[in-house]
VEXDREN-2710 file (C-alpha; in Angstrom, 1 decimal):
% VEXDREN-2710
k/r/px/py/pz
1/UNK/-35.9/7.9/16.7
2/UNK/-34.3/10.4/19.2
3/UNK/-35.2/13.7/19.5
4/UNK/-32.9/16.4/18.9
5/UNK/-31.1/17.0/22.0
6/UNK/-30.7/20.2/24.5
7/UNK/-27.8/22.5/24.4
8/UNK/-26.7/21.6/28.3
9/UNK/-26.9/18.1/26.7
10/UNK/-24.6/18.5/23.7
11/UNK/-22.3/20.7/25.9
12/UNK/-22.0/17.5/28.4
13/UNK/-22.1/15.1/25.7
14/UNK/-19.2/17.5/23.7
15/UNK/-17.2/17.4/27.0
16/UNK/-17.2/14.0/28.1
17/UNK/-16.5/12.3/24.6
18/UNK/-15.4/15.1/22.2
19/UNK/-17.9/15.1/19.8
20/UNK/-22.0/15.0/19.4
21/UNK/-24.1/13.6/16.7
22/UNK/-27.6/14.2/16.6
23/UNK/-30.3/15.2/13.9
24/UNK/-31.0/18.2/12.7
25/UNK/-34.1/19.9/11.0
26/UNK/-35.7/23.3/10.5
27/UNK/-35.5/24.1/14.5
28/UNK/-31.7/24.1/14.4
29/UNK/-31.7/26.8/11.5
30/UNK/-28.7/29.1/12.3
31/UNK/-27.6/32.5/11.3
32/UNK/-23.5/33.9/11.2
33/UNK/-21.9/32.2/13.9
34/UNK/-18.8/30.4/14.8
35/UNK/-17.8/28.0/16.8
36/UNK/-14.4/26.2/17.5
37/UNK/-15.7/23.0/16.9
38/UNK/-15.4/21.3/13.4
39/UNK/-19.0/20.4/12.2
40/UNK/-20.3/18.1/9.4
41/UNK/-23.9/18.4/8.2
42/UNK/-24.7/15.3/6.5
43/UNK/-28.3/16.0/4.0
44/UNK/-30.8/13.0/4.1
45/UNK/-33.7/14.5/3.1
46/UNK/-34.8/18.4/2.0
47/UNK/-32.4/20.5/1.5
48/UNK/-29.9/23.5/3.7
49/UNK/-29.0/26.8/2.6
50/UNK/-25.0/27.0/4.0
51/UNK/-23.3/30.1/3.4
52/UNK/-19.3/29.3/4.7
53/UNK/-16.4/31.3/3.0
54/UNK/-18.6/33.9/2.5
55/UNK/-20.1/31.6/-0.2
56/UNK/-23.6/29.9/-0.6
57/UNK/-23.9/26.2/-1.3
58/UNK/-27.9/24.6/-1.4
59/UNK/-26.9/20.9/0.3
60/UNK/-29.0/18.0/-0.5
61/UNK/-30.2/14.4/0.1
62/UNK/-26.4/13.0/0.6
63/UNK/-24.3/15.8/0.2
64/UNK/-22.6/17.2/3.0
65/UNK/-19.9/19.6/3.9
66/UNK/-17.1/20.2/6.2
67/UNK/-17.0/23.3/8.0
68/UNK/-13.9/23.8/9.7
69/UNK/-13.7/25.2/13.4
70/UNK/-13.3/29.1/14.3
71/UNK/-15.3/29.7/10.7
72/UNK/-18.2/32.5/10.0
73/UNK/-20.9/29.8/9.0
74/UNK/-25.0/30.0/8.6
75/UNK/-27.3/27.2/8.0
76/UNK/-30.5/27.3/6.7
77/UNK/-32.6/24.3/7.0
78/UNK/-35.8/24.4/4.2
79/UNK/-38.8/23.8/6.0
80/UNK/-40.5/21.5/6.9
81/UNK/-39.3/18.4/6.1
82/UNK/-35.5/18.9/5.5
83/UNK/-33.4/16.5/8.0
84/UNK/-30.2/16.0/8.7
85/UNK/-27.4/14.7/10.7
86/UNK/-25.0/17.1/12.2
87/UNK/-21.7/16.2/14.0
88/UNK/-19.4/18.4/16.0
89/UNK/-15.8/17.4/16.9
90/UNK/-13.8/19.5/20.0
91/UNK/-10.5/20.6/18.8
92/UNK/-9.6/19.2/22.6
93/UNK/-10.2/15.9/20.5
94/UNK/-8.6/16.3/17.9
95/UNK/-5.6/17.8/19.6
96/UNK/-5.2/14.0/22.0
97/UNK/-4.0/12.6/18.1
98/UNK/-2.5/15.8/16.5
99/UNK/-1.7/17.9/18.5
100/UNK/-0.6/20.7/16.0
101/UNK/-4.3/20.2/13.9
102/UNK/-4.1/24.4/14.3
103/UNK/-1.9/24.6/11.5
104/UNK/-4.5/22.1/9.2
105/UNK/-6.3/23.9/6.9
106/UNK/-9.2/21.3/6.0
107/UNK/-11.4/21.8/3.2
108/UNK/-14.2/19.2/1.9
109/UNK/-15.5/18.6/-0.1
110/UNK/-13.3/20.3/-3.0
111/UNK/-14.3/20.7/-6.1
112/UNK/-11.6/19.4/-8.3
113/UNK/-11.1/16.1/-7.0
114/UNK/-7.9/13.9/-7.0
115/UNK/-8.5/9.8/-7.8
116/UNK/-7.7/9.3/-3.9
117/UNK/-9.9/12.2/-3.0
118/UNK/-13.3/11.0/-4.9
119/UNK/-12.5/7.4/-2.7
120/UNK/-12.0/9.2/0.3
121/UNK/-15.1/10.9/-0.1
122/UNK/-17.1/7.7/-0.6
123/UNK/-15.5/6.5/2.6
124/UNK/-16.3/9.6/4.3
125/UNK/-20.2/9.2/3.0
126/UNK/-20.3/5.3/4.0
127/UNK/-18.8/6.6/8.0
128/UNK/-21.7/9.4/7.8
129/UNK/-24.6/7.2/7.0
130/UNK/-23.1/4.3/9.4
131/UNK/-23.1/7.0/12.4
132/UNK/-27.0/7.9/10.8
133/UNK/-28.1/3.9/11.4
134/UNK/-25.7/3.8/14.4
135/UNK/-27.6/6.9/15.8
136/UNK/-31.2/5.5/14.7
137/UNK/-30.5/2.3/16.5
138/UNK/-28.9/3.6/19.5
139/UNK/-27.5/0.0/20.9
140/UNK/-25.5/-0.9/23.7
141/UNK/-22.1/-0.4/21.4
142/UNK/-23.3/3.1/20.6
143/UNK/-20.7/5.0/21.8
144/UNK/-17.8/2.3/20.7
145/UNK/-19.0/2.5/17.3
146/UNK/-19.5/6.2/17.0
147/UNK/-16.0/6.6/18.3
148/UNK/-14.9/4.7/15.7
149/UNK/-16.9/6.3/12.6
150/UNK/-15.6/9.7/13.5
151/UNK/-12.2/8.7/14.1
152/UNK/-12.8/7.2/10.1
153/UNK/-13.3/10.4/9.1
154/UNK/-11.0/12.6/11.0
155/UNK/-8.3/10.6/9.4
156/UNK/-9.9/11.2/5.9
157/UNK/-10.0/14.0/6.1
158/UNK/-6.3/14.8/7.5
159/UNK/-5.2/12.6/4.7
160/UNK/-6.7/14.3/1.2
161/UNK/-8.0/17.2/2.3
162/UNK/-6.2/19.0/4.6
163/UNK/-3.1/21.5/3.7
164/UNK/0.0/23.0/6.4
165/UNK/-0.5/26.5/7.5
166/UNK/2.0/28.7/8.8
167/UNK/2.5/29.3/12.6
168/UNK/2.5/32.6/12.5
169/UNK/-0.7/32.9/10.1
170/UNK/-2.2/30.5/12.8
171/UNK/-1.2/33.0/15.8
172/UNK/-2.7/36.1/13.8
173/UNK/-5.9/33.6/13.1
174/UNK/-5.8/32.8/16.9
175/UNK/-5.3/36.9/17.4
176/UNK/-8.3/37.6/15.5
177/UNK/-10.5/34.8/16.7
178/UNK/-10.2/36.2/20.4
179/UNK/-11.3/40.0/19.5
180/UNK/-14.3/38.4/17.3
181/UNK/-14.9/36.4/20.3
182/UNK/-15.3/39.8/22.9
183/UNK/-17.0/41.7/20.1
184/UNK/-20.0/38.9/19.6
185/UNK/-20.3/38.0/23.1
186/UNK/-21.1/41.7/24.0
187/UNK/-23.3/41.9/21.0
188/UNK/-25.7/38.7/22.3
189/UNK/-25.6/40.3/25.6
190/UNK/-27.1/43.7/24.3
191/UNK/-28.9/42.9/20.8
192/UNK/-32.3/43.6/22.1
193/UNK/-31.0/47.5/22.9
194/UNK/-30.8/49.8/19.7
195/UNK/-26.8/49.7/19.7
196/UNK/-25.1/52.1/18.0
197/UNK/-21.1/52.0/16.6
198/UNK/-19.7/54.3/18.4
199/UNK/-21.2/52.6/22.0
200/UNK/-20.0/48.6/20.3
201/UNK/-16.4/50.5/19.1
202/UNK/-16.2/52.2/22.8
203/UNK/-16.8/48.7/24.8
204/UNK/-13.9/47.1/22.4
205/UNK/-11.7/50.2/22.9
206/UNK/-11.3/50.8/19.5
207/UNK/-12.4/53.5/17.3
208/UNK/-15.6/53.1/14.9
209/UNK/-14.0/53.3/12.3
210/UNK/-11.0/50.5/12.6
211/UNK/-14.3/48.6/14.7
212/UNK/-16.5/48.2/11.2
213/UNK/-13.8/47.6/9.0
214/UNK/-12.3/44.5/11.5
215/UNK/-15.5/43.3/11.9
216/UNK/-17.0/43.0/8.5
217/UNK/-13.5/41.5/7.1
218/UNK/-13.7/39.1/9.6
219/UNK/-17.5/38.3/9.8
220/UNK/-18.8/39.3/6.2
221/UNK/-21.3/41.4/7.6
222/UNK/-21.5/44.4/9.1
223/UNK/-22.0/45.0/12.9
224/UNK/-25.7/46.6/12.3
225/UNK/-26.7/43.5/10.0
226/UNK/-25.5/41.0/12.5
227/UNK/-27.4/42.4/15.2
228/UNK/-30.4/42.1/12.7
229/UNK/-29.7/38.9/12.0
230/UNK/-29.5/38.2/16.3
231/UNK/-33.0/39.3/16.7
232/UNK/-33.8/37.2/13.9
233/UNK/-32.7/34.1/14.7
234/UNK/-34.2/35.0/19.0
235/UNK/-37.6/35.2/16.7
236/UNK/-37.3/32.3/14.5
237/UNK/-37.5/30.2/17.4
238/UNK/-39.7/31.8/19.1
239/UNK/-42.2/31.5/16.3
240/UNK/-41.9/28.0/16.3
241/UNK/-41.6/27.3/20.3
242/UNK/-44.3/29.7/21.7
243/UNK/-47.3/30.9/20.5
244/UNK/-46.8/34.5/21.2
245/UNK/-47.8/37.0/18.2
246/UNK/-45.5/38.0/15.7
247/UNK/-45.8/41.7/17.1
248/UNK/-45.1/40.4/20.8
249/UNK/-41.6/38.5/19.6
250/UNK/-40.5/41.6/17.5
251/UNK/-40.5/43.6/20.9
252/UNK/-38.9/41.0/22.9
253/UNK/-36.0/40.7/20.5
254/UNK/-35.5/44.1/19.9
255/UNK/-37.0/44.9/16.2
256/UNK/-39.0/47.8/16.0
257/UNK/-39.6/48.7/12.3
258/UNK/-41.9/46.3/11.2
259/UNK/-41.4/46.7/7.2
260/UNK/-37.4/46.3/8.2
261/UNK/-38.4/42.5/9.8
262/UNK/-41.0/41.1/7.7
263/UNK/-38.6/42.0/4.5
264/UNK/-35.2/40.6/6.5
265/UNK/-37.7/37.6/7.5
266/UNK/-38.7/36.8/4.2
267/UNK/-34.7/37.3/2.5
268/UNK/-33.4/35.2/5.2
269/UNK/-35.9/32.6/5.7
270/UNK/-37.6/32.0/2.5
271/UNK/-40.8/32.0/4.4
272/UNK/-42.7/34.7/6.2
273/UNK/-43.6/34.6/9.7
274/UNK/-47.0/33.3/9.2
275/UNK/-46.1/30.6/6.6
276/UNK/-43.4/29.4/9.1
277/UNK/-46.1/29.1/11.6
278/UNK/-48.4/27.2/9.0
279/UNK/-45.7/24.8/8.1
280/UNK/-45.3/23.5/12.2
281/UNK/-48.7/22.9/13.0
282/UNK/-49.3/20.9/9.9
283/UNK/-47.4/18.0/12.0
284/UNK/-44.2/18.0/10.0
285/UNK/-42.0/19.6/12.0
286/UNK/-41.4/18.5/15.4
END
């Protein structure tokens, strides 16, 4: 089986083709983000925490769900066991066959389904576990055959489960998506310094109080709690990748109220640090 693959990887891989496959498992556990990418996580075995729409769905063996570029988004993947397969599309590739797929709004699965949209579906779960044996097996038609799987389902799900969005909405969207964009750049730049609004509010030139109110509409969190959730994630990985102490990591990243962490640890990841660390070096995870 492959391993999963490097970011620099997936970035040239992303770039050169317009979309990545690979599998996923509790090491590619991720809090609020976005991405402009549309991403598919396919279950095969455990289970995933996704919160999307400011909902929470639990995801397992052979569900999966479409999350739609430019979307708030966290994945939780239950340790240790829980794999799956996780594909990423470019809106770059997307746009070489539709070139308006901006104004698609794409939601699947939905939970009142049509007779075309519970076939479509089935289709879209054969082209997921194809692209699962195709990446498995890795042969010489790779790439030829992966091309073709997600082109499968890029057309599904255009098809039945995509609806027309107005131009303007889209520009507002667009509007939006760019102020998000400065907002949580400068936030992964500076989460490890104890921020406060009025400093995040100044650098965006906007005042605190329009600042928290446009970011927790847009976000579904507020600025402080997706700083916490920054350090968090910084730590998660640590935690499995190094084997520096708990105390050590929560300086790195920023966290200095101990019963603060080991509480938002333990809501966020089901686990705490220790058990986390327990759960790699029984073998499972790798």
């Amino acid at each position: 089986m492959k391993g999963i693959i490097s970011e620099p990887a997936r970035e040239a891989a992303m770039e050169d083709r317009g979309f990545q496959a690979e599998f996923v498992t509790m090491g590619q556990s991720t809090l609020v983000h976005r991405h402009s990418d549309i991403e598919i996580l396919f279950i095969l075995n455990g289970s995933a925490r996704v919160t999307y729409d400011r909902q929470e769905r639990i995801l397992y063996p052979l569900d999966f769900i479409v999350i739609e570029g430019n979307r708030i988004h966290k994945v939780i993947f239950a340790p240790p066991q829980t794999m799956g397969i996780c594909i990423h599309i470019s809106m770059d590739y997307m746009k070489r066959y539709i070139p308006d797929i901006d104004l698609y709004h794409i939601v699947c699965p939905v939970a009142d389904k049509t007779p075309e949209q519970e076939i479509s579906e089935k289709l879209l779960m054969e082209s997921m576990r194809d692209l699962t044996v195709l990446y498995v097996e890795h042969r010489p038609s790779y790439e030829l055959r992966c091309c073709g799987r997600v082109m499968e389902i890029l057309s599904e799900l255009i098809d039945h489960f995509s609806t027309p969005v107005t131009e303007k909405l889209s520009v507002k969207s667009r509007n939006s998506i760019s102020r998000l964009e400065t907002i949580c750049s400068y936030a992964k730049k500076h989460y490890k310094e104890q921020i406060s609004l009025s400093d995040a509010a100044g650098e965006m030139g906007l005042n605190k109080e329009y600042f928290c109110r446009f970011f927790k509409k847009n976000m579904g969190i507020s600025f402080g709690n997706y700083i916490i959730q920054l350090r968090l994630g910084h730590i998660y990985q640590d935690l499995i990748h190094t084997e520096d102490t708990v105390q050590e990591l929560m300086e790195r990243h920023g966290f200095f109220n101990q019963k603060l962490f080991y509480q938002k640890f333990k809501e966020t990841y089901n686990c705490t640090p220790l058990q986390l660390r327990k759960m790699k070096s029984t073998g499972l995870y790798t």
